[in-house]
GUGUPA-972831 format. One record per residue (C-alpha): z, x, y. Coordinates in Angstrom, 2 decimals, padded with zeros to 5 digits. Each point is the difference from the previous one (the first is absolute). Example, Ala and Ser with C-alpha at 12.3 -4.5 7.8 and 13.67 -1.06 7.14 Angstrom:
@c3: 007.80&c1: 012.30&c2: -004.50
@c3: -000.66&c1: 001.37&c2: 003.44
end
This chain:
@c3: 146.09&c1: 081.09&c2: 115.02
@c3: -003.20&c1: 000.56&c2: 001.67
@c3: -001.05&c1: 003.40&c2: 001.46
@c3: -002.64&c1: 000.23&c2: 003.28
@c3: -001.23&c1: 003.43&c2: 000.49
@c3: -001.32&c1: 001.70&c2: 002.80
@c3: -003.33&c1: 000.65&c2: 000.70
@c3: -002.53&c1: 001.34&c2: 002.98
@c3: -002.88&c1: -002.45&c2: 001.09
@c3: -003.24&c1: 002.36&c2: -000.56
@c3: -002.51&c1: -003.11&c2: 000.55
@c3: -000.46&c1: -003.66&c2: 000.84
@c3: -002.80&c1: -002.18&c2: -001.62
@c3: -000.71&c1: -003.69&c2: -000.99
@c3: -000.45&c1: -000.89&c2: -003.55
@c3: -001.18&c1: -003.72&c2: -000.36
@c3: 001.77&c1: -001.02&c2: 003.47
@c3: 003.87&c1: 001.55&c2: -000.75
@c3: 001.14&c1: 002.92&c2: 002.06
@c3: -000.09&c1: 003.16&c2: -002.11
@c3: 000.88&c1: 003.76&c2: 000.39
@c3: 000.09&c1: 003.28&c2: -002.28
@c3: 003.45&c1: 001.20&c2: 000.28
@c3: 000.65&c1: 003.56&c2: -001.02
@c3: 003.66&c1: 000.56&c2: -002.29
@c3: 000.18&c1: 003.33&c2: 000.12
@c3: -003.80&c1: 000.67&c2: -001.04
@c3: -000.09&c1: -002.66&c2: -002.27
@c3: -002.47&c1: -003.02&c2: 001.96
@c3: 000.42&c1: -003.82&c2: -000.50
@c3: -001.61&c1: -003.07&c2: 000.97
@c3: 002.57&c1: -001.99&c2: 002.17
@c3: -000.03&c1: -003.54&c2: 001.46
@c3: 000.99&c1: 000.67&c2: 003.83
@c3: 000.12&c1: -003.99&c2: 001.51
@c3: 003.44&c1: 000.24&c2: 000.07
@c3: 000.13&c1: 002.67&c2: 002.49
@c3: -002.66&c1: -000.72&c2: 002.39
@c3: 001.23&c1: 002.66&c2: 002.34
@c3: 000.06&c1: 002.98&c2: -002.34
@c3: -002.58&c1: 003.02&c2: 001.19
@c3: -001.82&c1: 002.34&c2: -001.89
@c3: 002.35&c1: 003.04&c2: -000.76
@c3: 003.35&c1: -002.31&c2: 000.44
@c3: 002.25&c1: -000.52&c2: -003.32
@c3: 000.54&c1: -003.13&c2: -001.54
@c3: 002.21&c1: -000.67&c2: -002.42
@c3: -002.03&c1: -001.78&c2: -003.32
@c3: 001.15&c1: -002.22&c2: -002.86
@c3: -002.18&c1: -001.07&c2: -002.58
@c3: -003.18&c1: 001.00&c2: 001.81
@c3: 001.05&c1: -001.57&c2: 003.39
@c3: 001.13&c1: 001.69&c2: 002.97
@c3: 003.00&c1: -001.25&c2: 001.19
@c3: 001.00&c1: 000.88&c2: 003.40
@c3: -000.29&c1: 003.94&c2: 001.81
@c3: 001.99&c1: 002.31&c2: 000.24
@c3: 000.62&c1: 002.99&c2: 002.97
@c3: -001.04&c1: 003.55&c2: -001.64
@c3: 003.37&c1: 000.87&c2: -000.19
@c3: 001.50&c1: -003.42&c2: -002.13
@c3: -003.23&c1: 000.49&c2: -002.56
@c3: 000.59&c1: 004.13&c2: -000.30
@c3: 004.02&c1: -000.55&c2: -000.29
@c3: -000.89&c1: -002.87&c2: -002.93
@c3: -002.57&c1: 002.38&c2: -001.70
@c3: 002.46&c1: 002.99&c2: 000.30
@c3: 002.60&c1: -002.22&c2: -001.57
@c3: -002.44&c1: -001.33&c2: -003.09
@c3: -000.83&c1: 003.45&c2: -000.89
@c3: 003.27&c1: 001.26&c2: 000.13
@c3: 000.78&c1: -002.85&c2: -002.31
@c3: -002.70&c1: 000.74&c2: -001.98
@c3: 000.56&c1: 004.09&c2: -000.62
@c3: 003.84&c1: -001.27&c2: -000.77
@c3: -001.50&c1: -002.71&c2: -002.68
@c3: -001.95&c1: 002.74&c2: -001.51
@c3: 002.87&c1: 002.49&c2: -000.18
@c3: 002.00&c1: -002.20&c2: -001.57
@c3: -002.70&c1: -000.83&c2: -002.51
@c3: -000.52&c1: 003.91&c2: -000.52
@c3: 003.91&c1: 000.71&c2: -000.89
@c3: 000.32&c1: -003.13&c2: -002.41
@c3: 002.57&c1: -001.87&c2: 002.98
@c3: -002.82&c1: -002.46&c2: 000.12
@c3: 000.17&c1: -002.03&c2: -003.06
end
């Protein structure tokens, strides 16, 4: 299964001719390949897998999908906490 995660376009640059941007995940900053969404602008989501931005999202798709990883997450790590985990 593969997992694309929101992030918010913070800045465009070129590195060696490629489309680039730093995306921000949740204060956490990555380099990201942006050619595949030509149209993205700065402070738009995209949704990245394996360092590439995928397509955008509206502000309300990427904050529903990052409300529903960390929701995920806080249940993975209460499980974890009360042994249900294993």
């Amino acid at each position: 299964m593969c997992l694309g995660i929101p992030g918010k376009l913070t800045e465009f640059f070129d590195l060696q001719g490629t489309a680039m941007a730093k995306v921000d995940f949740g204060g956490v900053f990555q380099d990201v390949c942006v050619s595949a969404v030509p149209e993205a602008k700065l402070g738009q989501y995209v949704i990245v897998h394996a360092g590439f931005a995928l397509n955008t999202l509206s502000d309300t798709e990427a904050e529903e999908t990052i409300k529903l990883l960390n929701e995920l997450e806080a249940f993975n790590r209460d499980r974890e906490a009360d042994g249900s985990g294993q």
